[in-house]
Backbone of each chain as ProteinMPNN parsed JSONL, in Angstrom:
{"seq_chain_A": "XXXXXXXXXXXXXXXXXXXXXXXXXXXXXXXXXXXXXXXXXXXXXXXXXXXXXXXXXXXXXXXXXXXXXXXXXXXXXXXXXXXXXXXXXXXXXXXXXXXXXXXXXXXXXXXXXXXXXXXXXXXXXXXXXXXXXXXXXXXXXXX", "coords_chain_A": {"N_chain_A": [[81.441, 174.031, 3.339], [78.221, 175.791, 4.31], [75.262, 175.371, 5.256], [72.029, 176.798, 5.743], [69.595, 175.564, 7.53], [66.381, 175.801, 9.276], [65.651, 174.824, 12.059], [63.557, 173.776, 13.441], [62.002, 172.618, 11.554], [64.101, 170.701, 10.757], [64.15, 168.793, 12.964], [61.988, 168.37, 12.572], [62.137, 166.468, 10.135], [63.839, 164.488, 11.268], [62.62, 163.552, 13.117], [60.043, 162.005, 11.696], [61.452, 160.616, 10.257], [62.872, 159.107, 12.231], [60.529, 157.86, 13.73], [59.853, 156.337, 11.956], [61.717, 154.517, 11.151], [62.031, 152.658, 12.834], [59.668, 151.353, 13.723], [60.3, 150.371, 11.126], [61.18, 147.386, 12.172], [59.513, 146.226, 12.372], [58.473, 145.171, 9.489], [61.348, 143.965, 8.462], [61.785, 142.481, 10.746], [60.22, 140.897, 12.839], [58.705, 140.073, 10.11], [59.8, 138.296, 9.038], [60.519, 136.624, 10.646], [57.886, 135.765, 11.423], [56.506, 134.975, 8.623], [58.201, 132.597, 8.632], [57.677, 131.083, 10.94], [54.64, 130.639, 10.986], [53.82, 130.84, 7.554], [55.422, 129.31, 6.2], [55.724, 128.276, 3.439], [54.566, 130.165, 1.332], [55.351, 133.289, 0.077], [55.311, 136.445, 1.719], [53.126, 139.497, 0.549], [55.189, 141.971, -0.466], [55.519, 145.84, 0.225], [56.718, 148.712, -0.853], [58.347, 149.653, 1.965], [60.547, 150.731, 2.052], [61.262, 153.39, 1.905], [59.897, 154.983, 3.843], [60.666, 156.206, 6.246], [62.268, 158.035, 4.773], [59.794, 159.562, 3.593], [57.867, 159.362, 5.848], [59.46, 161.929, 7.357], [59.529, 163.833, 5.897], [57.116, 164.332, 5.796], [56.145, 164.964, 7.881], [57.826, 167.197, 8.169], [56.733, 169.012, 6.063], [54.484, 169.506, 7.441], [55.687, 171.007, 9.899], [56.484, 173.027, 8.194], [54.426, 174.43, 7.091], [52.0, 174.305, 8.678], [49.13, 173.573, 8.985], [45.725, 173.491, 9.625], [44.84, 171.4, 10.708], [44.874, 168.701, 12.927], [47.84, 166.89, 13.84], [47.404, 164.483, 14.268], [45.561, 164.188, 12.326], [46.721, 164.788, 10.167], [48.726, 162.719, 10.063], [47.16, 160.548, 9.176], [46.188, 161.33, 6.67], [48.531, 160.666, 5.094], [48.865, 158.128, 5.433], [46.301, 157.139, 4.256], [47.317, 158.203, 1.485], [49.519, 156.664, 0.925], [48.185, 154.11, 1.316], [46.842, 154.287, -0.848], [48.404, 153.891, -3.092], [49.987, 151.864, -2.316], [48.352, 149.624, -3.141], [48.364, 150.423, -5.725], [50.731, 149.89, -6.434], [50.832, 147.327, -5.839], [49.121, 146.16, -7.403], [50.323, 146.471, -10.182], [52.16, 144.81, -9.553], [51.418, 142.784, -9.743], [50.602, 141.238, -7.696], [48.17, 141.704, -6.312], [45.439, 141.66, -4.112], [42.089, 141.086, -2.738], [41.379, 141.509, -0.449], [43.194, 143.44, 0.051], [42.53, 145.976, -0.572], [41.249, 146.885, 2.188], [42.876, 147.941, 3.554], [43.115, 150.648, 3.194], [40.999, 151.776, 4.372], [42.255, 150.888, 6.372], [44.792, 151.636, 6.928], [44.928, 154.46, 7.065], [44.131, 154.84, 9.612], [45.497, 153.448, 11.517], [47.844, 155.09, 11.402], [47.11, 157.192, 11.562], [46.765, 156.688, 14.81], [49.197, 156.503, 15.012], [50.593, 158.967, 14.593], [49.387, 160.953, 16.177], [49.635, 159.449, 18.818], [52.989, 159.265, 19.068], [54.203, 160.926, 17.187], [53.721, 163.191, 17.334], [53.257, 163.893, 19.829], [56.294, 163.48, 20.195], [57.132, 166.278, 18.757], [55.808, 167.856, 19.613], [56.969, 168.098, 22.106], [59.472, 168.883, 21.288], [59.653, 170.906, 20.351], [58.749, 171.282, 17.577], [55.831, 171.626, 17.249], [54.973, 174.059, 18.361], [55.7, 175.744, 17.277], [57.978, 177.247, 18.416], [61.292, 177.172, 19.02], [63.145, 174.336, 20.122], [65.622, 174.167, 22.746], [68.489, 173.402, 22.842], [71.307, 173.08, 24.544], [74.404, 174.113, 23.609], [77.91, 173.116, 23.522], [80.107, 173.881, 26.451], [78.325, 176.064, 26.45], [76.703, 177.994, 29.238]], "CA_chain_A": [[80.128, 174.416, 2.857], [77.077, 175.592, 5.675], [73.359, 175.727, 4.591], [70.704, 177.134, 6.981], [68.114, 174.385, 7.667], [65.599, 175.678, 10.429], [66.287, 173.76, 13.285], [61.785, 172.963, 13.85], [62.046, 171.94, 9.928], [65.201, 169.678, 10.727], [63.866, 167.866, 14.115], [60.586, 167.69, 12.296], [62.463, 165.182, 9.704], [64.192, 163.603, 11.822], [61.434, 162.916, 14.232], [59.157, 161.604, 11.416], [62.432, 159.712, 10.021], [63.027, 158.31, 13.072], [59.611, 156.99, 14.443], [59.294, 155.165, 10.443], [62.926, 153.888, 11.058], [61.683, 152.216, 14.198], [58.657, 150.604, 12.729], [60.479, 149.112, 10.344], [61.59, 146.652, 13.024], [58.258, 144.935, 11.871], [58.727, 144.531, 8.496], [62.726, 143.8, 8.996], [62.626, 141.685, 11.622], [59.181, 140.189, 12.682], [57.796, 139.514, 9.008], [60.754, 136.918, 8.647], [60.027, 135.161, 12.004], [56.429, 135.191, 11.114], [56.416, 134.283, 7.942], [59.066, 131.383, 8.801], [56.693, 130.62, 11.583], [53.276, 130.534, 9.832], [53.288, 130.723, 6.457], [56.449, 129.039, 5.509], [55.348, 127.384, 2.105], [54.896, 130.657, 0.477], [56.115, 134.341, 0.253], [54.622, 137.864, 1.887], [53.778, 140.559, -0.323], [56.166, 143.245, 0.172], [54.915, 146.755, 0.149], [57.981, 149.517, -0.672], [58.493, 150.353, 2.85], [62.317, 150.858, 2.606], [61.138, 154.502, 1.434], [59.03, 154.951, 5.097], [61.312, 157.032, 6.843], [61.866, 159.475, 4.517], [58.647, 159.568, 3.342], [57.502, 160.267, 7.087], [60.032, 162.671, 7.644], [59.311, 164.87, 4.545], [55.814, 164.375, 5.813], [56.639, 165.903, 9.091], [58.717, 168.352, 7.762], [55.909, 169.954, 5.497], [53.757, 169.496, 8.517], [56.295, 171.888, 10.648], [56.664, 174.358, 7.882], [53.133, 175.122, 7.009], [51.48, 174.535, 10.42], [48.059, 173.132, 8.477], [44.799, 173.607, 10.33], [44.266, 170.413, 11.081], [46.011, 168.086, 14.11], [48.94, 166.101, 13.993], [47.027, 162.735, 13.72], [45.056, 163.819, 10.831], [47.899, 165.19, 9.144], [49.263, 161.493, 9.615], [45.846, 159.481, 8.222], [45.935, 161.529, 5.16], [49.631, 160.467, 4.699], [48.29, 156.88, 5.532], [45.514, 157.201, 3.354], [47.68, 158.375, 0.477], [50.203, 155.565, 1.207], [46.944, 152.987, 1.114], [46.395, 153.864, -2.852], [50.058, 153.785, -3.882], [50.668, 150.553, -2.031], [47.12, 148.907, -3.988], [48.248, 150.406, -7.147], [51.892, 149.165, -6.739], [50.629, 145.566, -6.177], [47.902, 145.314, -8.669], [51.334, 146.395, -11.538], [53.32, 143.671, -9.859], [50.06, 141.576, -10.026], [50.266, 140.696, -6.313], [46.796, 142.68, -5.691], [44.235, 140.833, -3.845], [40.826, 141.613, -2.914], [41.408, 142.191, 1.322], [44.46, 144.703, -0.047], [41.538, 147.173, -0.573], [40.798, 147.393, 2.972], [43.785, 148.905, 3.635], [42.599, 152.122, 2.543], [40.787, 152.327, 5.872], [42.945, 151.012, 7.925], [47.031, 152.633, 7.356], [45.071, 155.886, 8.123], [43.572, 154.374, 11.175], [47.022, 153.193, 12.201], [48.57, 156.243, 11.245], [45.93, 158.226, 12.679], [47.301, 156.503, 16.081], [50.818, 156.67, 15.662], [50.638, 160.2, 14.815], [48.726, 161.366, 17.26], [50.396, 159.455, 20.138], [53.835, 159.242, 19.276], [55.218, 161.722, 16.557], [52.525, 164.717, 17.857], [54.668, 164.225, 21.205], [57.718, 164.202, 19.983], [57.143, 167.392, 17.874], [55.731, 168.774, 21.187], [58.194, 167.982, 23.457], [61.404, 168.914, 21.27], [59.328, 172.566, 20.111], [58.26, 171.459, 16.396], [54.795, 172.216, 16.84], [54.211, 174.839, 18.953], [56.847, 177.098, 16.872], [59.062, 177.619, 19.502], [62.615, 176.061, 18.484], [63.866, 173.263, 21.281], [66.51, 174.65, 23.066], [69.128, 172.031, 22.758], [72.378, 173.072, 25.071], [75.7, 174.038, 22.978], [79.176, 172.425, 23.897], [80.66, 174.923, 26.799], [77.167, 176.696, 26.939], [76.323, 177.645, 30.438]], "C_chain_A": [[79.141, 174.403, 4.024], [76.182, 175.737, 4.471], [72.746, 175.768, 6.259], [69.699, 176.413, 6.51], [67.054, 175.367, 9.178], [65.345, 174.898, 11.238], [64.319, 173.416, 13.884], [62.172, 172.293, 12.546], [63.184, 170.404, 10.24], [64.627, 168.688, 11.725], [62.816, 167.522, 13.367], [61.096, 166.276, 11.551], [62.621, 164.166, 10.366], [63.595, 163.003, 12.761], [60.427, 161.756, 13.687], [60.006, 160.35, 10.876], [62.28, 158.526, 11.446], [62.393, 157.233, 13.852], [59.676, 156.103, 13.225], [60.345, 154.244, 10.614], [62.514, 152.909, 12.329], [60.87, 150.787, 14.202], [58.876, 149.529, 11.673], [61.446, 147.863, 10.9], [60.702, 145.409, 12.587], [58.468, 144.47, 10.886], [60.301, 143.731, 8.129], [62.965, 142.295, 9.278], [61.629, 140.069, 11.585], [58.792, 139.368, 11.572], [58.828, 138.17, 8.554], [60.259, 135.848, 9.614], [58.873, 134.719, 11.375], [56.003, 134.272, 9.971], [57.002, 132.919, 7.926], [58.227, 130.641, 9.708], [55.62, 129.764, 11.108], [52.962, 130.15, 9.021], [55.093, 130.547, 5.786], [56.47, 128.485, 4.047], [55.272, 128.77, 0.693], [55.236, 132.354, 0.836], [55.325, 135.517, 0.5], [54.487, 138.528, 0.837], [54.14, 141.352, -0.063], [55.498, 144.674, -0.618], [56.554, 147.596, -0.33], [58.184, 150.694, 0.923], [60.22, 150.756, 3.181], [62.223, 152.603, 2.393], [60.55, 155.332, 2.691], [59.559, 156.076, 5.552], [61.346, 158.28, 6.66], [60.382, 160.06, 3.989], [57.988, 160.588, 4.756], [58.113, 161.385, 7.657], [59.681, 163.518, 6.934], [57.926, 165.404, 5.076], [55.759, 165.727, 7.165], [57.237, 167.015, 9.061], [58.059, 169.55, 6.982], [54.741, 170.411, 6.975], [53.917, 170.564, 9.612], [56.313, 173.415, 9.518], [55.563, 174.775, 7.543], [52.38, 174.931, 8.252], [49.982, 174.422, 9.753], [47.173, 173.102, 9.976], [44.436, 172.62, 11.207], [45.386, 169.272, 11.968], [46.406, 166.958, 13.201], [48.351, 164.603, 13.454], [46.153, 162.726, 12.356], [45.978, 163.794, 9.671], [48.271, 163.34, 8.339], [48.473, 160.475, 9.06], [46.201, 160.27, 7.35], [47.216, 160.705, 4.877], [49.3, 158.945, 4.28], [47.288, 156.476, 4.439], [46.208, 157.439, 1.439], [48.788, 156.9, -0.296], [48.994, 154.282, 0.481], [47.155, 152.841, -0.189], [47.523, 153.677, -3.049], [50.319, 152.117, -3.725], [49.581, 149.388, -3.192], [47.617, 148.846, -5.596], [49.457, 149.596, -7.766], [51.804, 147.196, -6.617], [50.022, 145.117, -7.301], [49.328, 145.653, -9.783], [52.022, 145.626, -11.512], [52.395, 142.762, -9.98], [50.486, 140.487, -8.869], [49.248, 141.49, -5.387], [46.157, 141.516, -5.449], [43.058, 141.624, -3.092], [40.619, 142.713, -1.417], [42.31, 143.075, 1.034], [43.407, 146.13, -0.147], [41.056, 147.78, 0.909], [42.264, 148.156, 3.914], [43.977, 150.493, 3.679], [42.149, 152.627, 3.754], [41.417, 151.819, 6.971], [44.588, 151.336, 7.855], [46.053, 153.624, 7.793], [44.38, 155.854, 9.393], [44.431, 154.289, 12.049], [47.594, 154.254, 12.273], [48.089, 157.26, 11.563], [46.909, 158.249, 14.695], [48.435, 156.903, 16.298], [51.151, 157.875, 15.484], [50.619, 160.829, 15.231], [49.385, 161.134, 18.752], [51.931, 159.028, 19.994], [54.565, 160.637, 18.16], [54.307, 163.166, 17.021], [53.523, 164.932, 19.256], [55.31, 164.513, 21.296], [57.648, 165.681, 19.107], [57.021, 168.332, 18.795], [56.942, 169.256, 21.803], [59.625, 168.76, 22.859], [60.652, 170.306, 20.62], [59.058, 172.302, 18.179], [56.743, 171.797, 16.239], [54.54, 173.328, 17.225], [55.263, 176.824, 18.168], [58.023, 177.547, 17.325], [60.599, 176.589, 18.903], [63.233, 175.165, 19.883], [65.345, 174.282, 21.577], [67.61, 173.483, 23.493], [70.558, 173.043, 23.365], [73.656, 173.033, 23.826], [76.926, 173.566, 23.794], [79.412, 173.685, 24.98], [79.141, 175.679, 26.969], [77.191, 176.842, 28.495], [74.855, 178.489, 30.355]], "O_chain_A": [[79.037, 173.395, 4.722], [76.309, 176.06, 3.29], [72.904, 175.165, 7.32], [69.073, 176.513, 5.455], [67.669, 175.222, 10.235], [64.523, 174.056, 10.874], [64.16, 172.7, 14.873], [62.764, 171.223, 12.69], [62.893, 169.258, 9.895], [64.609, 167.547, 11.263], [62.549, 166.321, 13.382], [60.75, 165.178, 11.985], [61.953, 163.134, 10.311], [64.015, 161.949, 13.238], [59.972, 160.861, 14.399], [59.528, 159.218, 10.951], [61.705, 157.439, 11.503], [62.894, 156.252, 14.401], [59.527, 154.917, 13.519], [60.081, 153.09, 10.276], [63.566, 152.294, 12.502], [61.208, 149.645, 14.514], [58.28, 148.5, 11.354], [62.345, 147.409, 10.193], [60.948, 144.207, 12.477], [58.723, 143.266, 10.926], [60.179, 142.762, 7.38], [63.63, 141.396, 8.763], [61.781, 138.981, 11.031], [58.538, 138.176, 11.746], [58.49, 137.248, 7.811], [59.801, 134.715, 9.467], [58.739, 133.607, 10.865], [55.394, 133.208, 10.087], [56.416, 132.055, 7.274], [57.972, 129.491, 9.349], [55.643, 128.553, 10.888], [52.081, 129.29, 8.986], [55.751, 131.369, 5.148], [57.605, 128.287, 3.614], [55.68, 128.616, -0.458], [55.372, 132.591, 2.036], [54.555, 135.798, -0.419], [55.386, 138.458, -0.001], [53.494, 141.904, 0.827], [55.064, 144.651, -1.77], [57.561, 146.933, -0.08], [58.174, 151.923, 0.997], [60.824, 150.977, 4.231], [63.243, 153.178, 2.773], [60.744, 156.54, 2.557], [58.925, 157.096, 5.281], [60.98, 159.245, 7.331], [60.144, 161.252, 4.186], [57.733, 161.79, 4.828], [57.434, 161.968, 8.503], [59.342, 164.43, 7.688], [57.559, 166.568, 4.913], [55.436, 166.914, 7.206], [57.141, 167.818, 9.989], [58.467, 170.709, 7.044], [54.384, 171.547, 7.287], [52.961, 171.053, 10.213], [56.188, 174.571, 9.924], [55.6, 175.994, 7.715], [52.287, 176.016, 8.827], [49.403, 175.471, 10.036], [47.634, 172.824, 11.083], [43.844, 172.816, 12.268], [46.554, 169.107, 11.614], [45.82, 166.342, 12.31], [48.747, 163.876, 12.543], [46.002, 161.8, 11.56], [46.024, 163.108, 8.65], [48.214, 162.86, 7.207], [49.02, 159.538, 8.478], [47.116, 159.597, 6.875], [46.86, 159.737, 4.204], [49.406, 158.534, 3.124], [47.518, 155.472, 3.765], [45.684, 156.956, 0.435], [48.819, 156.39, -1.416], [49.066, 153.758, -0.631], [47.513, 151.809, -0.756], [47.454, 152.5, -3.402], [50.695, 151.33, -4.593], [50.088, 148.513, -3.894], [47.484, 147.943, -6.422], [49.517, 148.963, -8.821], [52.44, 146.262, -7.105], [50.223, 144.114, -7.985], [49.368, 144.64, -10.482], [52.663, 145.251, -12.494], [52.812, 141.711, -10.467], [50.659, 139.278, -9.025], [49.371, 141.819, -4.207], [46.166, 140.532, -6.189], [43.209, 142.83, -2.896], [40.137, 143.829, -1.226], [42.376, 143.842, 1.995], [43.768, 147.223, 0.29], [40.563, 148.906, 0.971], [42.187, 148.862, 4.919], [44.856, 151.223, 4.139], [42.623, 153.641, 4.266], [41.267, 152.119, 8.155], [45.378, 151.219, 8.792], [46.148, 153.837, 9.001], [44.132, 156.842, 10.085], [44.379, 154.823, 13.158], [47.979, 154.52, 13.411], [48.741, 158.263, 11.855], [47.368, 159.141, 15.409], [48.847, 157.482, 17.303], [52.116, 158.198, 16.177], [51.505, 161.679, 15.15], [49.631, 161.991, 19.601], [52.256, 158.311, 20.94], [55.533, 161.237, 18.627], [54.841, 164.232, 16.717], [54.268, 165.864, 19.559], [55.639, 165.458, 22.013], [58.824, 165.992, 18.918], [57.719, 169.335, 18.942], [57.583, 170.298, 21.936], [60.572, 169.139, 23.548], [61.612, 170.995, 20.275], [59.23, 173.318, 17.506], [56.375, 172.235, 15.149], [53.758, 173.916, 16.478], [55.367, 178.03, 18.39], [58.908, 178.131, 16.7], [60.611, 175.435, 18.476], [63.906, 175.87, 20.635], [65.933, 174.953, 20.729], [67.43, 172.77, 24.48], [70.906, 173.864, 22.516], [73.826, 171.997, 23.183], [76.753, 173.736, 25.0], [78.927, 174.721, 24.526], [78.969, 175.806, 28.181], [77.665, 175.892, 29.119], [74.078, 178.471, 31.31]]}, "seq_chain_B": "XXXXXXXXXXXXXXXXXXXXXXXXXXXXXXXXXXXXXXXXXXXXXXXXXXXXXXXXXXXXXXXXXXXXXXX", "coords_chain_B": {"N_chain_B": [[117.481, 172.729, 45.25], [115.852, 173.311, 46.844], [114.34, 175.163, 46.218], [113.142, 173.95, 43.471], [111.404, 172.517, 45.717], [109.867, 174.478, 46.68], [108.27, 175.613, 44.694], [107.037, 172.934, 43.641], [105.431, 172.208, 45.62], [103.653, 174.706, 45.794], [102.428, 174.458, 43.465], [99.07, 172.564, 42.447], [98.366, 169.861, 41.713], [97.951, 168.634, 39.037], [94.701, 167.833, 37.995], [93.965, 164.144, 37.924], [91.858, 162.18, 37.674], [89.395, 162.551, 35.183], [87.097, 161.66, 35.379], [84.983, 162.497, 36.646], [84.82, 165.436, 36.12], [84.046, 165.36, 33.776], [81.469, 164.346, 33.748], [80.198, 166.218, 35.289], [79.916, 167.804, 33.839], [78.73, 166.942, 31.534], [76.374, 166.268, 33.099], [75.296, 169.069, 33.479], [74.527, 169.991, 30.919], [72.847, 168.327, 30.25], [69.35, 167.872, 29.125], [66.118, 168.28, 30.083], [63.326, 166.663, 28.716], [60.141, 167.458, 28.246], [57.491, 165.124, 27.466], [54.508, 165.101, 26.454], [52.196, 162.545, 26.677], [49.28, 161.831, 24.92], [45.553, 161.418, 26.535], [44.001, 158.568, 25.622], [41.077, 158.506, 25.047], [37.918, 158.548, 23.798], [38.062, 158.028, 20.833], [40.413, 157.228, 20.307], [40.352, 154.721, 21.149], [37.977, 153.712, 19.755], [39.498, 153.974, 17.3], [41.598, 151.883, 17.544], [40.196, 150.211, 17.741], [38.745, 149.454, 15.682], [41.034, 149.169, 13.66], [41.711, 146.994, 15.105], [39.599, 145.46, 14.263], [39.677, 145.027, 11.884], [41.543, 143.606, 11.489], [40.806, 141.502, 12.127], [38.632, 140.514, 10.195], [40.051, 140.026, 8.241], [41.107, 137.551, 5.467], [43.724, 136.923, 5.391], [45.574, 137.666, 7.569], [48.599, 138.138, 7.709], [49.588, 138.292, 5.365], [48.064, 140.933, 4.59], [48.801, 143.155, 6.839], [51.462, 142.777, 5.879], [51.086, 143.498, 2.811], [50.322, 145.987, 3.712], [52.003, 146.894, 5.04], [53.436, 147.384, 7.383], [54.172, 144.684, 8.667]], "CA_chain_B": [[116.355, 171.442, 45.325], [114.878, 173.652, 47.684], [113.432, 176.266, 45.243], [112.379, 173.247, 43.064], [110.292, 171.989, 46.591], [108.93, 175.367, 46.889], [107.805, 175.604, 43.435], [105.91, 172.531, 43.833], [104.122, 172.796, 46.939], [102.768, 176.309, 45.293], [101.671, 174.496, 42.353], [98.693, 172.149, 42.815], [98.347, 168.941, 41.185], [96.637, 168.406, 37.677], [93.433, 166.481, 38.205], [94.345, 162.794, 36.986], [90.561, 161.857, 37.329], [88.688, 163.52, 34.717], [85.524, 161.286, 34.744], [84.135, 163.22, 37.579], [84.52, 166.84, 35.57], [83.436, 165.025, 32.429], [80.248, 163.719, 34.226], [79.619, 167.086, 35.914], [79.971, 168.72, 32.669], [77.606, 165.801, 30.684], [74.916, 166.754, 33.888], [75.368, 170.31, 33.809], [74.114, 170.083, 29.588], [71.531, 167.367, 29.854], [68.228, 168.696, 29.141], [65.099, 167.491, 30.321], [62.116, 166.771, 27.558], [58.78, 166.54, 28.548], [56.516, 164.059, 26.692], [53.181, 165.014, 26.992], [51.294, 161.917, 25.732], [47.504, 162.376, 25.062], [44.846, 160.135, 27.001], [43.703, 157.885, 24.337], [40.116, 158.834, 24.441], [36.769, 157.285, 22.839], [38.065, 158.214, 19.424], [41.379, 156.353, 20.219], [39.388, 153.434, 21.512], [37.012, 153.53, 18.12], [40.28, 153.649, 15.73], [42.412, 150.878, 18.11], [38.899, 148.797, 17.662], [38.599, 149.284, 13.95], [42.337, 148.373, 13.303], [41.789, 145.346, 15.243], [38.356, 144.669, 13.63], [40.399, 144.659, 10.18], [42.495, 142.354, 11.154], [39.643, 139.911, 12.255], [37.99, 140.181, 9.216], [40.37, 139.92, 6.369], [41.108, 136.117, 5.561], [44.77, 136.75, 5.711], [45.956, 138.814, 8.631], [49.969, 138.169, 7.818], [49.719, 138.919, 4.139], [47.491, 142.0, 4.728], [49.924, 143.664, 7.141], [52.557, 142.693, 5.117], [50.967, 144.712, 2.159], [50.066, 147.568, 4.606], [53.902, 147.824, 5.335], [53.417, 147.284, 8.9], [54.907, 143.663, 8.92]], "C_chain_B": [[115.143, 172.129, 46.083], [113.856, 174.688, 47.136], [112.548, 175.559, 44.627], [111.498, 172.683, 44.078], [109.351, 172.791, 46.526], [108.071, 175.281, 45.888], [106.858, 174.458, 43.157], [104.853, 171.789, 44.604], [103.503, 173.945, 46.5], [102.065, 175.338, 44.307], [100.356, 173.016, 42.923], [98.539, 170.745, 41.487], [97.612, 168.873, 39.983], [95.779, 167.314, 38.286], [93.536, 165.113, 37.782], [92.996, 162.234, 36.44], [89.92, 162.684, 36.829], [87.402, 163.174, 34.603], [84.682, 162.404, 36.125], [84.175, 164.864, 36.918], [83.717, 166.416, 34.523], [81.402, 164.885, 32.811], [79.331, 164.86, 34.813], [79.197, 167.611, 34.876], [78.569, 168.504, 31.667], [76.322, 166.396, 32.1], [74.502, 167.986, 33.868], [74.505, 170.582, 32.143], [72.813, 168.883, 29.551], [70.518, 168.569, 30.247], [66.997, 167.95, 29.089], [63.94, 167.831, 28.9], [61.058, 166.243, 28.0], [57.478, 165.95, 27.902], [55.556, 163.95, 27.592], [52.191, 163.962, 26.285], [49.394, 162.019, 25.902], [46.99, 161.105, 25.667], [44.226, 159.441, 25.601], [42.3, 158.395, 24.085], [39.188, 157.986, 23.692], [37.471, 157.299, 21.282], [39.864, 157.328, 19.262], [41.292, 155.063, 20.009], [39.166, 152.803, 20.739], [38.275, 152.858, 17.042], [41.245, 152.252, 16.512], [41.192, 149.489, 17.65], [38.716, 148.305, 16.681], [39.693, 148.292, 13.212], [42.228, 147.248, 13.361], [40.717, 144.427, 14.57], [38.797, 143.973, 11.95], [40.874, 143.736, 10.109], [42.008, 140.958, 11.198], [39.582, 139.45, 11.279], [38.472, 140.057, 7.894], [41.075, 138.303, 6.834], [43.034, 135.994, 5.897], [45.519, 137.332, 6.572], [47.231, 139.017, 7.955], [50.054, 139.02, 6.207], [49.388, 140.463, 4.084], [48.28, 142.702, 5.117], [51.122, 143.604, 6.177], [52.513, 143.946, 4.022], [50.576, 145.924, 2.747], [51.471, 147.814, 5.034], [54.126, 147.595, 6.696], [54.25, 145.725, 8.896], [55.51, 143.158, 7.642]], "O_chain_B": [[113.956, 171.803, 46.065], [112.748, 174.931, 47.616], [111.36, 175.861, 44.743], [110.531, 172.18, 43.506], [108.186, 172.428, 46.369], [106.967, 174.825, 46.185], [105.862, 174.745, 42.494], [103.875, 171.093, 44.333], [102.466, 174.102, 47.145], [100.844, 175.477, 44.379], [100.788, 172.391, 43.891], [98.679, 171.063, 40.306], [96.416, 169.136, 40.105], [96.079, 166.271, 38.868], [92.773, 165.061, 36.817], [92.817, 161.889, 35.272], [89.62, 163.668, 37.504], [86.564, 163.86, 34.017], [83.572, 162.894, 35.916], [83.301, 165.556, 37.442], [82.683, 167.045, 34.297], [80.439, 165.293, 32.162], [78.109, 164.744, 34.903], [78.016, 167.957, 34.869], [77.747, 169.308, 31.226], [75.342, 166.999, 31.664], [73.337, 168.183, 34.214], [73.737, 171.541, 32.215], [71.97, 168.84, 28.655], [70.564, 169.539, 31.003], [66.78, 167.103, 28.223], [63.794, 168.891, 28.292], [60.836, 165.046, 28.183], [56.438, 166.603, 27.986], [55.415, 163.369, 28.668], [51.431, 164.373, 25.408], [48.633, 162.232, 26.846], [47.539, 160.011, 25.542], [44.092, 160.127, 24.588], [42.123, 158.776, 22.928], [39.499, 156.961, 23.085], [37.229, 156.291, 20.619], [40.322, 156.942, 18.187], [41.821, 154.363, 19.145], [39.625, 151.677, 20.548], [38.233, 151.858, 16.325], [41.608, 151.497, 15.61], [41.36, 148.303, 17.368], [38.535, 147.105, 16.475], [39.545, 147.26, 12.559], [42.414, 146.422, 12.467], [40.768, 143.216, 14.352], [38.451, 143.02, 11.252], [40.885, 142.961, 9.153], [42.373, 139.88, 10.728], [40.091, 138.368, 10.984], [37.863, 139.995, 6.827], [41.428, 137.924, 7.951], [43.512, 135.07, 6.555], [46.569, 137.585, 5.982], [47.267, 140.139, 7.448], [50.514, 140.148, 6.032], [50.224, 141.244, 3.628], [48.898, 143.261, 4.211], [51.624, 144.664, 5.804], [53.245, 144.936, 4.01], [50.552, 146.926, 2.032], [51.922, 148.92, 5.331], [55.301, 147.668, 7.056], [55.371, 145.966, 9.343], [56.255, 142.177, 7.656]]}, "name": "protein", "num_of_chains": 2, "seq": "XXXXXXXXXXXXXXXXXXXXXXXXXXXXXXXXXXXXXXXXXXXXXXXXXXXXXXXXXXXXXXXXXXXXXXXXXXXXXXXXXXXXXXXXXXXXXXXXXXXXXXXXXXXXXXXXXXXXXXXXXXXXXXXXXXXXXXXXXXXXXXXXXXXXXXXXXXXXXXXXXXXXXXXXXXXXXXXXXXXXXXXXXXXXXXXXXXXXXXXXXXXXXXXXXXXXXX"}
């Protein structure tokens, strides 16, 4: 079985996959130390970031096939921004909402403003997802 | 014996070492990518300042991140 994927559409996933897969080094790895560190007595609240990846990839991937007016890092605050309410609404139903979870709202698309901008805007560059152009990636035997 | 000498003195040896074709081959297909990263800029500055101002000002830094997904 083949399927034609568009090879900007495909790197875009996997670009936006890949930086979220990265990231979640923090929640993973860090938030155990830390919390074991710190705040050993009681328990983080966990956000659903096991979804991150593709999430950012999909994100990236609409991002490559419509080619929206607006740059790379805004693209990624709205995403951030959309993220913000979901994560607020998904705590306040497990009824682990608290009051500083609201400021969240302005700051994932602050963060995600950044990491958009200077790391997945690059890579989109560099491997030909933004500029339209398809990356020219070397075949086996190619000369 | 002497036909079989001739026969291989004409022929030339198979290569035994292949990491040196393999390696030419692997250099000859690498492809350079150039990562243009942007200067950060006042408006980088502003949102790096903000982030960190958030984190001042909320009473729980670890929890906060935590529910922001970041840690």
């Amino acid at each position: 079985m083949t399927s034609r994927v568009p090879r900007r559409e495909l790197l875009a996933y996997l670009i936006g996959a890949g930086v979220a897969g990265t990231i979640l080094i923090g929640p993973y790895v860090l938030r155990a130390i830390a919390g074991e560190v710190y705040v050993p007595d009681r328990a983080l609240p966990m956000a659903p970031i096991v979804v991150l990846p593709v999430v950012w990839g999909l994100w990236n991937l609409v991002w490559a096939r419509r080619q929206p007016a607006i740059g790379v890092a805004s693209w990624g605050a709205a995403l951030g921004l959309g993220l913000a309410c979901f994560i607020n609404l998904t705590l306040a139903a497990r009824g682990f909402w608290f009051r500083s979870a609201l400021l969240t709202v302005p700051f994932l698309p602050l963060v995600y403003w950044l990491l958009w901008g200077f790391v997945v805007g690059p890579l989109n560059e560099a491997l030909g997802v933004e500029g339209g152009v398809p990356a020219e990636i070397p075949r086996a035997g190619a000369r | 014996m002497a036909m079989l000498d001739v026969i291989r003195r004409g022929t030339p040896d198979p290569p035994h070492d292949l990491w040196p074709r393999l390696r030419a081959r692997l250099e000859e297909q690498d492809d350079v990518v150039r990562l243009r990263i942007p200067s950060l800029g006042w408006t980088g500055v502003a949102a790096l300042a903000a982030a960190l101002a958030t984190l001042w000002i909320v009473p729980d830094p670890l929890a906060f991140l935590a529910a922001s997904g970041i840690l």
